[in-house]
N, CA, C and O atoms as a GROMACS GRO file, in nm:
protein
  560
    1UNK      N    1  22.505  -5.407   8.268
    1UNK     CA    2  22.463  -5.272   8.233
    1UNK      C    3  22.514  -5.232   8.095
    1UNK      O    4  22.450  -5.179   8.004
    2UNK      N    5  22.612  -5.259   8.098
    2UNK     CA    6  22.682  -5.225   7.925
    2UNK      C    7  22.608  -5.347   7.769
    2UNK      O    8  22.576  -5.324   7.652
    3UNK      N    9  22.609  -5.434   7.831
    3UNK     CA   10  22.536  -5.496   7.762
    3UNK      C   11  22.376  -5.437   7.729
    3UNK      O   12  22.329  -5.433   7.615
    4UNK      N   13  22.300  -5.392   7.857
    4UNK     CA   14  22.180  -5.333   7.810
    4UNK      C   15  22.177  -5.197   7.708
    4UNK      O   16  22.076  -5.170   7.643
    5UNK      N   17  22.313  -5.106   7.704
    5UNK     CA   18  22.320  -4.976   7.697
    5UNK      C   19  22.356  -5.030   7.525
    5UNK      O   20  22.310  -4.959   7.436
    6UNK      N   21  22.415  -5.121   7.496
    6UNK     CA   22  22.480  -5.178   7.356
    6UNK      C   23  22.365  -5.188   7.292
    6UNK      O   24  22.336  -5.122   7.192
    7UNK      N   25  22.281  -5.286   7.358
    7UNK     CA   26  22.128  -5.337   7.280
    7UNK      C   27  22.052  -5.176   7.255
    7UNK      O   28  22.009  -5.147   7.144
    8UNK      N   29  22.045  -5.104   7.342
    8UNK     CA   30  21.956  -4.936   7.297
    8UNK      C   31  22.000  -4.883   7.184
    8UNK      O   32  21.936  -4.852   7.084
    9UNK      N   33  22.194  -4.869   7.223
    9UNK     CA   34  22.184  -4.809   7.132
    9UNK      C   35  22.133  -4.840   6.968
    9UNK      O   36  22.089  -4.768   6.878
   10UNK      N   37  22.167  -5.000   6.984
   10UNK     CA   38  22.178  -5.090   6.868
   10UNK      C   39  21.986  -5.029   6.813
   10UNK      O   40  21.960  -5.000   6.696
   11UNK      N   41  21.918  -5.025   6.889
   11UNK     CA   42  21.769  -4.958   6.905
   11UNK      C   43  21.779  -4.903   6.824
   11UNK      O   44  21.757  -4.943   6.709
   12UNK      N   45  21.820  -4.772   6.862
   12UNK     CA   46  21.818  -4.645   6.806
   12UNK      C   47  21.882  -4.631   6.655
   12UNK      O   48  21.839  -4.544   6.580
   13UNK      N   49  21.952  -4.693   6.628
   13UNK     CA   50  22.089  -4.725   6.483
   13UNK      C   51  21.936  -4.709   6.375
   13UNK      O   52  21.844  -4.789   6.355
   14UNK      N   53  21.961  -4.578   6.325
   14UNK     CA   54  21.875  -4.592   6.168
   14UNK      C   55  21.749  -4.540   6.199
   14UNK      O   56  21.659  -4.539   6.116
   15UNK      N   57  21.736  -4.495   6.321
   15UNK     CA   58  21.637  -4.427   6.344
   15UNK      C   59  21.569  -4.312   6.296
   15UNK      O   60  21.615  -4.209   6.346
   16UNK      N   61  21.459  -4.291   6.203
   16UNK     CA   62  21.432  -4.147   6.123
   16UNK      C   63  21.318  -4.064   6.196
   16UNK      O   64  21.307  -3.942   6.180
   17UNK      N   65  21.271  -4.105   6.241
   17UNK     CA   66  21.138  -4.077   6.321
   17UNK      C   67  21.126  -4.138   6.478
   17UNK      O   68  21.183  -4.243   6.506
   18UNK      N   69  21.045  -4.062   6.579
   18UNK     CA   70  21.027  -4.089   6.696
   18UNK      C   71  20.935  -4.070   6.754
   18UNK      O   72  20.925  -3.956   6.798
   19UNK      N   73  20.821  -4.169   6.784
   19UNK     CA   74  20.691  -4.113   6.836
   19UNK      C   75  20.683  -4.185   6.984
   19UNK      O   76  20.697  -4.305   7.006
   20UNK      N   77  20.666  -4.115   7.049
   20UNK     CA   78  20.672  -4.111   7.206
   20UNK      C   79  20.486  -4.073   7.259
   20UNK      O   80  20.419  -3.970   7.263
   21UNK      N   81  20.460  -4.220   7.291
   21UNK     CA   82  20.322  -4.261   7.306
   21UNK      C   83  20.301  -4.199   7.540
   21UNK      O   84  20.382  -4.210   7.633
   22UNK      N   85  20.189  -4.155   7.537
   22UNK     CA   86  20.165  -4.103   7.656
   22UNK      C   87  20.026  -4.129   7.674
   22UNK      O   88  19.952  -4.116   7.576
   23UNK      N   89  19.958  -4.176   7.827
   23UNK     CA   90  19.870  -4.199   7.852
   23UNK      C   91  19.768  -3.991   7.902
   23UNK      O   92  19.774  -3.912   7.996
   24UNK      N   93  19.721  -3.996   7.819
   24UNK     CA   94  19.624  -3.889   7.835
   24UNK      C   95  19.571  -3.886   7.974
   24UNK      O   96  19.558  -3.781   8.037
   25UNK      N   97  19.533  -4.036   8.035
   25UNK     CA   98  19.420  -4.027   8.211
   25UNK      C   99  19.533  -4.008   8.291
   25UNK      O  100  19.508  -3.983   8.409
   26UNK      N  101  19.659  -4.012   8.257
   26UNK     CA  102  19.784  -3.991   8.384
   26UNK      C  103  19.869  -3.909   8.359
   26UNK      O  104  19.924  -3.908   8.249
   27UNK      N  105  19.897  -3.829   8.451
   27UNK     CA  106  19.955  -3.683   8.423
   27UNK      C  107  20.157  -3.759   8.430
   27UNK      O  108  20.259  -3.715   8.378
   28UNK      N  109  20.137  -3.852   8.498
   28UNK     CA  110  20.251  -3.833   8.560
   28UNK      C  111  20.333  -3.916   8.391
   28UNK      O  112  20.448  -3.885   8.362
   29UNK      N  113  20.280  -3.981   8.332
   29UNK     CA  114  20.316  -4.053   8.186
   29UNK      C  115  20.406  -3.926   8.123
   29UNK      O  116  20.527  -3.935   8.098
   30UNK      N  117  20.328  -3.812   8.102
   30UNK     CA  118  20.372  -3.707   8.038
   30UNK      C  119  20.528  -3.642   8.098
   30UNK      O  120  20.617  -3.593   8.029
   31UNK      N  121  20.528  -3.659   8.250
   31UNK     CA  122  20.647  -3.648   8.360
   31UNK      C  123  20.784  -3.728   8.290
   31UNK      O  124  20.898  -3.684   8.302
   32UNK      N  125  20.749  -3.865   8.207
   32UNK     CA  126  20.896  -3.971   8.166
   32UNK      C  127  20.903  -3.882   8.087
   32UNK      O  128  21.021  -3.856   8.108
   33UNK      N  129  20.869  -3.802   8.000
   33UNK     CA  130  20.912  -3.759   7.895
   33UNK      C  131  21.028  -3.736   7.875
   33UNK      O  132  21.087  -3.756   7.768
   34UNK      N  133  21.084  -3.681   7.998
   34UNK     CA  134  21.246  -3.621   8.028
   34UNK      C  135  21.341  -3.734   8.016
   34UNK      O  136  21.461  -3.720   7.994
   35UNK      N  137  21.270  -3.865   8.033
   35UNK     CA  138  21.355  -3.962   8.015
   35UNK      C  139  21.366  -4.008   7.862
   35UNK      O  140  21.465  -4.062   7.813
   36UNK      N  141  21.278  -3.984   7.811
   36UNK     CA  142  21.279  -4.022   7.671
   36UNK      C  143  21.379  -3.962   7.616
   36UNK      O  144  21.462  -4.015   7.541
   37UNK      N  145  21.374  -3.826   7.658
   37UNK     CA  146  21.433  -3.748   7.587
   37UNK      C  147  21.562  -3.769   7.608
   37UNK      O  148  21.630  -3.809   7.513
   38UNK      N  149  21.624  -3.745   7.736
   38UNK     CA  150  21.737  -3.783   7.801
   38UNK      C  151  21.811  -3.902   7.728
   38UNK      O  152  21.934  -3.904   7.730
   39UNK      N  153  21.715  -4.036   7.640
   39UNK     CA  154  21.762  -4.159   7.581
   39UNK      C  155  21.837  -4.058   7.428
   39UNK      O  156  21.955  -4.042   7.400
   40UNK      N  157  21.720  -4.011   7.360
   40UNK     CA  158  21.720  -3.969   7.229
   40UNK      C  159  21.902  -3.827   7.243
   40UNK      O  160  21.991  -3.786   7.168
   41UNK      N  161  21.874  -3.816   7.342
   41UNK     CA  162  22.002  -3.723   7.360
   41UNK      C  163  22.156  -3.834   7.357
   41UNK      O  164  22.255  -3.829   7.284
   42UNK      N  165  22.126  -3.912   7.454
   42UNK     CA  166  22.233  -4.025   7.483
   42UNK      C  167  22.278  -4.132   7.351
   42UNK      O  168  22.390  -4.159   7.306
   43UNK      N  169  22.124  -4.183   7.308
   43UNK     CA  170  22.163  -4.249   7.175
   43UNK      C  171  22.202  -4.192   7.076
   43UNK      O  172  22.296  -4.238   7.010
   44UNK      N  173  22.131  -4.063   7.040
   44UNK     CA  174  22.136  -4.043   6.902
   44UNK      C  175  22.244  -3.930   6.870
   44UNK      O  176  22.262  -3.844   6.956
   45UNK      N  177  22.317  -3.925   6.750
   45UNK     CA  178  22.418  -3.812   6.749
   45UNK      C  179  22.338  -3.698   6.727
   45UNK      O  180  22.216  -3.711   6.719
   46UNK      N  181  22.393  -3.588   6.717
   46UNK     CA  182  22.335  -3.450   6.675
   46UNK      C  183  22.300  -3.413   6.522
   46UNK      O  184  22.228  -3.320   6.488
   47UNK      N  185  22.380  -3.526   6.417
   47UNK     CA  186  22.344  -3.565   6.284
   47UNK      C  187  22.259  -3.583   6.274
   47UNK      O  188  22.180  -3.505   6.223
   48UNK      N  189  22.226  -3.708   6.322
   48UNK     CA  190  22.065  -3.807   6.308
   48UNK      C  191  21.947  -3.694   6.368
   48UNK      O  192  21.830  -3.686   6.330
   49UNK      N  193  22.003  -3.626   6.451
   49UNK     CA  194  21.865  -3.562   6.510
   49UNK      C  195  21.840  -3.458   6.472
   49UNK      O  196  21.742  -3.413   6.532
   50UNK      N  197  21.884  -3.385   6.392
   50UNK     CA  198  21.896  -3.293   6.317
   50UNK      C  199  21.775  -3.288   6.261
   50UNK      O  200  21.755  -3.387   6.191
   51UNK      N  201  21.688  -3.215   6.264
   51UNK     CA  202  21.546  -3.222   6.197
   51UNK      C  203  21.469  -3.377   6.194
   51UNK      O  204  21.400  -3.421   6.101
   52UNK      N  205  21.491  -3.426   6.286
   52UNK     CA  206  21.426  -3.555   6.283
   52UNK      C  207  21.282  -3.532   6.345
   52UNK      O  208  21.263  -3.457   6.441
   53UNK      N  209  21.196  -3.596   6.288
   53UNK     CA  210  21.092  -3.564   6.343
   53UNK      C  211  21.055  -3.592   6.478
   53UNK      O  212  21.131  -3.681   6.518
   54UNK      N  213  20.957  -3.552   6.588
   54UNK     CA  214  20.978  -3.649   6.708
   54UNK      C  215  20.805  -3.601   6.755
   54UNK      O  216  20.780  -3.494   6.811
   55UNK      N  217  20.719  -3.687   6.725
   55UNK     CA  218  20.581  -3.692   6.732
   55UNK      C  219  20.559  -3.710   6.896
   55UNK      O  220  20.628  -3.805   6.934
   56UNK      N  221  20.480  -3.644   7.011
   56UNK     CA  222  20.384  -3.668   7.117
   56UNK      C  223  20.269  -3.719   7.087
   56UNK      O  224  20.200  -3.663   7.002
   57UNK      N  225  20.225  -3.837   7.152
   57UNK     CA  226  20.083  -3.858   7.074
   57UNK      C  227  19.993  -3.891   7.226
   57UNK      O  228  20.043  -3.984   7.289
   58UNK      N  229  19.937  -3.864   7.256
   58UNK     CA  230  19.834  -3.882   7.370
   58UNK      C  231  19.753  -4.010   7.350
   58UNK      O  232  19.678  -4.013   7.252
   59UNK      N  233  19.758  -4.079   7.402
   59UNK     CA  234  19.634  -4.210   7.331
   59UNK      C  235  19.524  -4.232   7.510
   59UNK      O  236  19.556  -4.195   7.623
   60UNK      N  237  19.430  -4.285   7.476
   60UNK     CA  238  19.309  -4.273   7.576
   60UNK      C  239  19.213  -4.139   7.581
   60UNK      O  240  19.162  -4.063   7.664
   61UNK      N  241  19.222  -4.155   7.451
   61UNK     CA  242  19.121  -4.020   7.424
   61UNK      C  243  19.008  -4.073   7.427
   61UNK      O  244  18.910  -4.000   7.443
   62UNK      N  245  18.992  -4.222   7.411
   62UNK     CA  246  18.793  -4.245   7.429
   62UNK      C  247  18.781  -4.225   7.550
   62UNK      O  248  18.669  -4.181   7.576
   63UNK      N  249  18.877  -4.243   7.679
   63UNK     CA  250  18.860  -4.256   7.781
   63UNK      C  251  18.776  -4.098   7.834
   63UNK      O  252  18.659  -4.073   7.862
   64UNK      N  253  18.894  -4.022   7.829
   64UNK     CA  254  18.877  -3.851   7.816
   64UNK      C  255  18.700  -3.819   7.770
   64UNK      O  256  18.597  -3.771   7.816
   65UNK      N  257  18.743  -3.870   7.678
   65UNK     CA  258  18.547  -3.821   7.620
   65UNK      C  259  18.438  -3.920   7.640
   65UNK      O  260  18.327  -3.905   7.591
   66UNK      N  261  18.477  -4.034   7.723
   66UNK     CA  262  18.340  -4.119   7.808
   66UNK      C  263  18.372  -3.981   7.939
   66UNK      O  264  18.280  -3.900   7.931
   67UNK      N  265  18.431  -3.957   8.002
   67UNK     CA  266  18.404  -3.886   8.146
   67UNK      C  267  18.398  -3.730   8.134
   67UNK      O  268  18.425  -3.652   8.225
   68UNK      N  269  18.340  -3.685   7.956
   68UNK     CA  270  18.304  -3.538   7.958
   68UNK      C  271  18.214  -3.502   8.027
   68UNK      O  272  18.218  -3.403   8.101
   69UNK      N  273  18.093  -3.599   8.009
   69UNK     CA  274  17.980  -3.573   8.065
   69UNK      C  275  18.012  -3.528   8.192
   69UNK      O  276  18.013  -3.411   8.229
   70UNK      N  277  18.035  -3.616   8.252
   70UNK     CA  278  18.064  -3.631   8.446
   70UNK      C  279  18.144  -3.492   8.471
   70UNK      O  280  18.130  -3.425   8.572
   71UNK      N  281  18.250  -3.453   8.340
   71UNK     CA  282  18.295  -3.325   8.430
   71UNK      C  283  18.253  -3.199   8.412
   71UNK      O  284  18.296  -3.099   8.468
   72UNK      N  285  18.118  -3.211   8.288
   72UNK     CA  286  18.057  -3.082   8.244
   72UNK      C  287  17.939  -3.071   8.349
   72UNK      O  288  17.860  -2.976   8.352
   73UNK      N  289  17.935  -3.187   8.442
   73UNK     CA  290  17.804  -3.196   8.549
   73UNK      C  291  17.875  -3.124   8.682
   73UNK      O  292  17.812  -3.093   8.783
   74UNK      N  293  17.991  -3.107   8.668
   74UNK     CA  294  18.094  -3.039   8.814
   74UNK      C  295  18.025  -2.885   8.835
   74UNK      O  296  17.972  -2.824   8.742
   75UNK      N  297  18.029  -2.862   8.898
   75UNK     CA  298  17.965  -2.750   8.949
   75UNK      C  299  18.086  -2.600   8.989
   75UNK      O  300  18.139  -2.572   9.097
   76UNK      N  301  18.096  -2.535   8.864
   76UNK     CA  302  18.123  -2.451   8.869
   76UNK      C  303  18.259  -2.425   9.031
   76UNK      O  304  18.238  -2.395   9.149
   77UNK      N  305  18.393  -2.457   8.951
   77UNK     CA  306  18.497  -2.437   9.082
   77UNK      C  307  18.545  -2.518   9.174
   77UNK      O  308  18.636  -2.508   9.257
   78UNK      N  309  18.393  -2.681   9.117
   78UNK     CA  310  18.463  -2.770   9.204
   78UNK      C  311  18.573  -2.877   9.170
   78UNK      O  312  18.539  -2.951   9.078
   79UNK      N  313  18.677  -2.897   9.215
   79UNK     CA  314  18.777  -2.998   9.128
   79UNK      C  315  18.716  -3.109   9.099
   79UNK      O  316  18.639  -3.165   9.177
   80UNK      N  317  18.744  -3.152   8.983
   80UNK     CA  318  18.745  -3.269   8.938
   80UNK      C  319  18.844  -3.380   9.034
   80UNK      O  320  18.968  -3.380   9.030
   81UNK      N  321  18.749  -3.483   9.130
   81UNK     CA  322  18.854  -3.550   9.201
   81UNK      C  323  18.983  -3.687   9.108
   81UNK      O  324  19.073  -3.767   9.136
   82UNK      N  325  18.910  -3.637   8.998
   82UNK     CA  326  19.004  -3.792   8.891
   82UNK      C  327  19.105  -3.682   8.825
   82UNK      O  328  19.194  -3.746   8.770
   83UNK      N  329  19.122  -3.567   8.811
   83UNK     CA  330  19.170  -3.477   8.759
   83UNK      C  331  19.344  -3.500   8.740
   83UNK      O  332  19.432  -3.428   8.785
   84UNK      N  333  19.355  -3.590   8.683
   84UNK     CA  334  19.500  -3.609   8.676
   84UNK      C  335  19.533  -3.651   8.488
   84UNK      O  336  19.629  -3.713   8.444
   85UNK      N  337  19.446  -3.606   8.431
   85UNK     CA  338  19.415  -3.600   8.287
   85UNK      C  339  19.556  -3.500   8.241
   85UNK      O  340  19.605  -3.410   8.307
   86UNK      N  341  19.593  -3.544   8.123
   86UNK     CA  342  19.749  -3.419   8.073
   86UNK      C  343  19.622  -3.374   7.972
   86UNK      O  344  19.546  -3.452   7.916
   87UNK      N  345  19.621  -3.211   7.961
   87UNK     CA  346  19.577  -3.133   7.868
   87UNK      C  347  19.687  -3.125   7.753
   87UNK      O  348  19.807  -3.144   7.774
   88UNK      N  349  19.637  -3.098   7.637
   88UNK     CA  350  19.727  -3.062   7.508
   88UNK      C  351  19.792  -2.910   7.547
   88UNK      O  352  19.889  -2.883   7.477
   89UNK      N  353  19.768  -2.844   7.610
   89UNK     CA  354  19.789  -2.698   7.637
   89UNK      C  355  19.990  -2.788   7.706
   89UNK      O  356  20.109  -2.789   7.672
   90UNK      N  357  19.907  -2.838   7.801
   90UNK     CA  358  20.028  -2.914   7.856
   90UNK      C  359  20.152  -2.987   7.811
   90UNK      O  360  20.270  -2.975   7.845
   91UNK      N  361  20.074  -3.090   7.696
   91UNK     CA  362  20.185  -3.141   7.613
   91UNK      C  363  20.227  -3.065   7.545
   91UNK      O  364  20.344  -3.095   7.524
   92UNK      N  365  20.187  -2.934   7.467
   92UNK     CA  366  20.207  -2.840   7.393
   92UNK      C  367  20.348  -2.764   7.404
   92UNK      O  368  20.430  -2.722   7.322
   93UNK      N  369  20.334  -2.769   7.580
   93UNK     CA  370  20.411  -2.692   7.664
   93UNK      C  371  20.537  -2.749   7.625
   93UNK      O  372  20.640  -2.693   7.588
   94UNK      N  373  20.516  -2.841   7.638
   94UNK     CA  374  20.688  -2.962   7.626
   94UNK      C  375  20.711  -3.024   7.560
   94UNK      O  376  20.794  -3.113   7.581
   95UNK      N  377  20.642  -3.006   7.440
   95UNK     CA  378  20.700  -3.044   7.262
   95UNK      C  379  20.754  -2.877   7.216
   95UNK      O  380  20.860  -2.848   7.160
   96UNK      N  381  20.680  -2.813   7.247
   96UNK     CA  382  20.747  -2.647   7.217
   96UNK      C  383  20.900  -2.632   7.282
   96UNK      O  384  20.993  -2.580   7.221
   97UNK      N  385  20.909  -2.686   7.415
   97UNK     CA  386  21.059  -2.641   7.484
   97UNK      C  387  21.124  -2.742   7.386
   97UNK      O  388  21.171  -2.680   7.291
   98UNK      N  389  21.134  -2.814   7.381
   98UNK     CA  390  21.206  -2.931   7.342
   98UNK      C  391  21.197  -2.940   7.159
   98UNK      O  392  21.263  -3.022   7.095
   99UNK      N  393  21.127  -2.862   7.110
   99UNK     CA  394  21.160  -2.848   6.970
   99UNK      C  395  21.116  -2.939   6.876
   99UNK      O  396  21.154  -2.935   6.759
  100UNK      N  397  21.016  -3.046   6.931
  100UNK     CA  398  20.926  -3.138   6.880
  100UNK      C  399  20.779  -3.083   6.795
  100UNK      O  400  20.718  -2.978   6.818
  101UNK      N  401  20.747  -3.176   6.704
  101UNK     CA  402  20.620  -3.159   6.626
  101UNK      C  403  20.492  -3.118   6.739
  101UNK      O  404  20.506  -3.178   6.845
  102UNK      N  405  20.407  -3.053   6.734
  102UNK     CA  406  20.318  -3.032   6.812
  102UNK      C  407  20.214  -3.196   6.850
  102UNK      O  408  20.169  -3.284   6.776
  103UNK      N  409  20.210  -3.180   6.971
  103UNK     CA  410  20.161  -3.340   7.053
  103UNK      C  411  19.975  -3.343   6.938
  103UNK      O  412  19.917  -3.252   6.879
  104UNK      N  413  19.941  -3.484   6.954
  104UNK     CA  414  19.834  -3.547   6.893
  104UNK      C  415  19.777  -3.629   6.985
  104UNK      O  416  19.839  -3.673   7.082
  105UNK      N  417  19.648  -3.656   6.958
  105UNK     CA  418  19.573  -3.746   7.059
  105UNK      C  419  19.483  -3.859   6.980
  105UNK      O  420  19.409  -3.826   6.888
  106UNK      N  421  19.493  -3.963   7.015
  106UNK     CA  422  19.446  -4.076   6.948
  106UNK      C  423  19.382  -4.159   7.074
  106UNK      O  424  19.397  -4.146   7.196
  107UNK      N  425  19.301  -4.257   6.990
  107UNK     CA  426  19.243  -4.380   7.077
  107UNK      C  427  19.305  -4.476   7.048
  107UNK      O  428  19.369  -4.457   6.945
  108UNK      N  429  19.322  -4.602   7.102
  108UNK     CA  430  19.425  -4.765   7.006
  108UNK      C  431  19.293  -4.826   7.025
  108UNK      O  432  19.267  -4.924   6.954
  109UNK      N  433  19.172  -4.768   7.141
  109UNK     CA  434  19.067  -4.917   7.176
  109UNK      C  435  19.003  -4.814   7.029
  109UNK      O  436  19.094  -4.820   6.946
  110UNK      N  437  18.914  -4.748   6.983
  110UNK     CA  438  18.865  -4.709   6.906
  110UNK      C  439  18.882  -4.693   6.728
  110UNK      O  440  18.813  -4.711   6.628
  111UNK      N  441  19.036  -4.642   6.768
  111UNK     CA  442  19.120  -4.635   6.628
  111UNK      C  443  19.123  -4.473   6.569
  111UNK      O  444  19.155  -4.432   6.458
  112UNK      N  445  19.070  -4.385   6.712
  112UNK     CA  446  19.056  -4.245   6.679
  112UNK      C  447  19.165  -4.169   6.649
  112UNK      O  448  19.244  -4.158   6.742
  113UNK      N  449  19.205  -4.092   6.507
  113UNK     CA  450  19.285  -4.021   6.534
  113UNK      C  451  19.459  -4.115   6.551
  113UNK      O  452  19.568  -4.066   6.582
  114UNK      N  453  19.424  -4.270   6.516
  114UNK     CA  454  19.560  -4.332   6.481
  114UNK      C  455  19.598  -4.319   6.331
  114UNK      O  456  19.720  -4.325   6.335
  115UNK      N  457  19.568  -4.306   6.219
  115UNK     CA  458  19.538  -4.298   6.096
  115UNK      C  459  19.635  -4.187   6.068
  115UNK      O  460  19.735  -4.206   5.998
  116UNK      N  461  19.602  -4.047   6.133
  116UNK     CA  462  19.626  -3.941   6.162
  116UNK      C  463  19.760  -3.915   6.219
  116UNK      O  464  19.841  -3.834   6.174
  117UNK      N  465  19.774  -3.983   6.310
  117UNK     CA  466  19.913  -4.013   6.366
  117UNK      C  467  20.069  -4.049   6.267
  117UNK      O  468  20.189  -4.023   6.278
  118UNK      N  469  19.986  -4.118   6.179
  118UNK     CA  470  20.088  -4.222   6.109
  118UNK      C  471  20.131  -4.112   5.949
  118UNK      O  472  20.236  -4.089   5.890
  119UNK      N  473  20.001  -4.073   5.932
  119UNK     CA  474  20.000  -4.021   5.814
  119UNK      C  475  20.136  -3.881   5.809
  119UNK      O  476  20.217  -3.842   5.724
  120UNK      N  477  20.106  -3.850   5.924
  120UNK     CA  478  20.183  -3.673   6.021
  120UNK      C  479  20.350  -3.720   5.992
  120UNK      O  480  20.443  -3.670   5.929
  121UNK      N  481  20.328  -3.850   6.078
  121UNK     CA  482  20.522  -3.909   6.052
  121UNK      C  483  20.510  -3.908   5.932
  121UNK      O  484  20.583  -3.827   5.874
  122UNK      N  485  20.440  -3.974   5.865
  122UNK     CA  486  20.492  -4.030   5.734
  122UNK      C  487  20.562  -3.914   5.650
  122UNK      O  488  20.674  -3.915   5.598
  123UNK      N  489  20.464  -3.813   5.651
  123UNK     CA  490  20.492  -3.662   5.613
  123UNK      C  491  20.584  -3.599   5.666
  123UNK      O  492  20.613  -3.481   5.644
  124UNK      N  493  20.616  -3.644   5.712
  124UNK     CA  494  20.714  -3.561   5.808
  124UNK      C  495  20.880  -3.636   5.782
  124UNK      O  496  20.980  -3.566   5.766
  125UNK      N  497  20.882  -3.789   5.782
  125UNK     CA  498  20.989  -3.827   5.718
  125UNK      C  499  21.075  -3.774   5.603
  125UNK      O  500  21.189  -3.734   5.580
  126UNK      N  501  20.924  -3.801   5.526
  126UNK     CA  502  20.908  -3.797   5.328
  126UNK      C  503  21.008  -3.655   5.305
  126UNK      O  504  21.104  -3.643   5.230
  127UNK      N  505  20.934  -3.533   5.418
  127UNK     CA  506  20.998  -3.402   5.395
  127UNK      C  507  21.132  -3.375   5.457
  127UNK      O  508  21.198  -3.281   5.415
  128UNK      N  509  21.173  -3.446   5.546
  128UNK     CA  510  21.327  -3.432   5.600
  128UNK      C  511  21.380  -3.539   5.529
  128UNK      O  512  21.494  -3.558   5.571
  129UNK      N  513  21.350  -3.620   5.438
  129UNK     CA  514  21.416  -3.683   5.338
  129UNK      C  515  21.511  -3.626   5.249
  129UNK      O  516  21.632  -3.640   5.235
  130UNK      N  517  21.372  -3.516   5.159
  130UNK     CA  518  21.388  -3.441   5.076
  130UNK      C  519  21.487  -3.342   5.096
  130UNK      O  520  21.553  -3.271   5.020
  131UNK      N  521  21.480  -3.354   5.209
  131UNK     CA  522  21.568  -3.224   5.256
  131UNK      C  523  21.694  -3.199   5.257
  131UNK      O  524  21.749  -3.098   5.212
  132UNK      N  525  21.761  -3.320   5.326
  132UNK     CA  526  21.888  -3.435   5.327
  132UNK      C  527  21.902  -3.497   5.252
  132UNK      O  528  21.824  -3.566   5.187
  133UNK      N  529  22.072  -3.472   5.245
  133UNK     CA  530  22.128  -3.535   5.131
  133UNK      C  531  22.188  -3.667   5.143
  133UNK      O  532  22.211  -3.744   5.050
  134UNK      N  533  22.223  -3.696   5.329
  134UNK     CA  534  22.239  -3.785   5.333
  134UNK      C  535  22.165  -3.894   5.418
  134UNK      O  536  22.191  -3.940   5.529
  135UNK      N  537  22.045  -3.924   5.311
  135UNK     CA  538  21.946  -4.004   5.398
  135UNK      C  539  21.897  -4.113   5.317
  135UNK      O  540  21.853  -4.112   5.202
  136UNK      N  541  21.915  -4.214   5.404
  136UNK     CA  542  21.854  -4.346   5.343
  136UNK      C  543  21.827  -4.465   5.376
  136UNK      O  544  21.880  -4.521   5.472
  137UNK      N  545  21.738  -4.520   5.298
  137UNK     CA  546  21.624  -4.607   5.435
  137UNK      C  547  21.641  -4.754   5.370
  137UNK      O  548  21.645  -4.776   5.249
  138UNK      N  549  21.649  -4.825   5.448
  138UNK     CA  550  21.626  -4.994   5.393
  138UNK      C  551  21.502  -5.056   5.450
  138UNK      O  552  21.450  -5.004   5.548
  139UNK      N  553  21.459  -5.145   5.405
  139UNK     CA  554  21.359  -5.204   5.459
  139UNK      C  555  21.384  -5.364   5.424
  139UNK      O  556  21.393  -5.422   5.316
  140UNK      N  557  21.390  -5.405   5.548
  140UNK     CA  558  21.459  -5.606   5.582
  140UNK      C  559  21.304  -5.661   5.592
  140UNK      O  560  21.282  -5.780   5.612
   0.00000   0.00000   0.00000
């Protein structure tokens, strides 16, 4: 166990950014979050996290919009029986408590909205760079 907890933290060492990937068709994906977070609390000091950025990104958004049709055909009140989809209202909910960048939704089979993803960190580094005085990045 200590050996696994050495290797995380060793993970986490130099970490500037954090994007925490969630399946959009399963509600319960959005549920680990607490564990993620729970890691980023455990690994990281209160230095490092200090304005660090920490991206939600939803991915299976082609999925979401192949089964619009099917749920704009529901009839007024009736549940959706696949209805276990996380809304952004939702992720919204728990990047707001938790003090994170507002959640994003992408495809990986399509490439929707990954571009977008990357560009947000990138921006988001660049400016808590600037910000900090003591920040600095290597690349091996």
């Amino acid at each position: 166990m200590a050996n696994t907890e050495n290797m995380t933290r060793r993970y986490y060492q130099g970490t500037k950014a954090v994007i925490f990937i969630y399946d959009i068709t399963c509600l319960e994906t959005l549920f680990e979050a607490d564990s993620w977070t729970r890691d980023l609390n455990l690994y990281l000091t209160e230095e490092i996290k200090a304005g660090m950025p920490v991206q939600f990104v939803g991915n299976k958004l082609d999925k979401v919009k192949r089964n619009l049709e099917y749920l704009m055909e529901l009839e007024e009140g009736q549940e959706d029986p696949q209805a276990e989809y996380v809304t952004l209202a939702q992720a919204k909910g728990y990047t707001e408590r938790e003090g994170f960048l507002p959640p994003m939704q992408c495809s990986a089979k399509t490439g929707e909205g990954v571009d977008a993803v990357f560009h947000k960190i990138a921006a988001e580094i660049i400016g808590h760079k600037e910000k900090s005085s003591n920040w600095s990045c290597s690349v091996l």
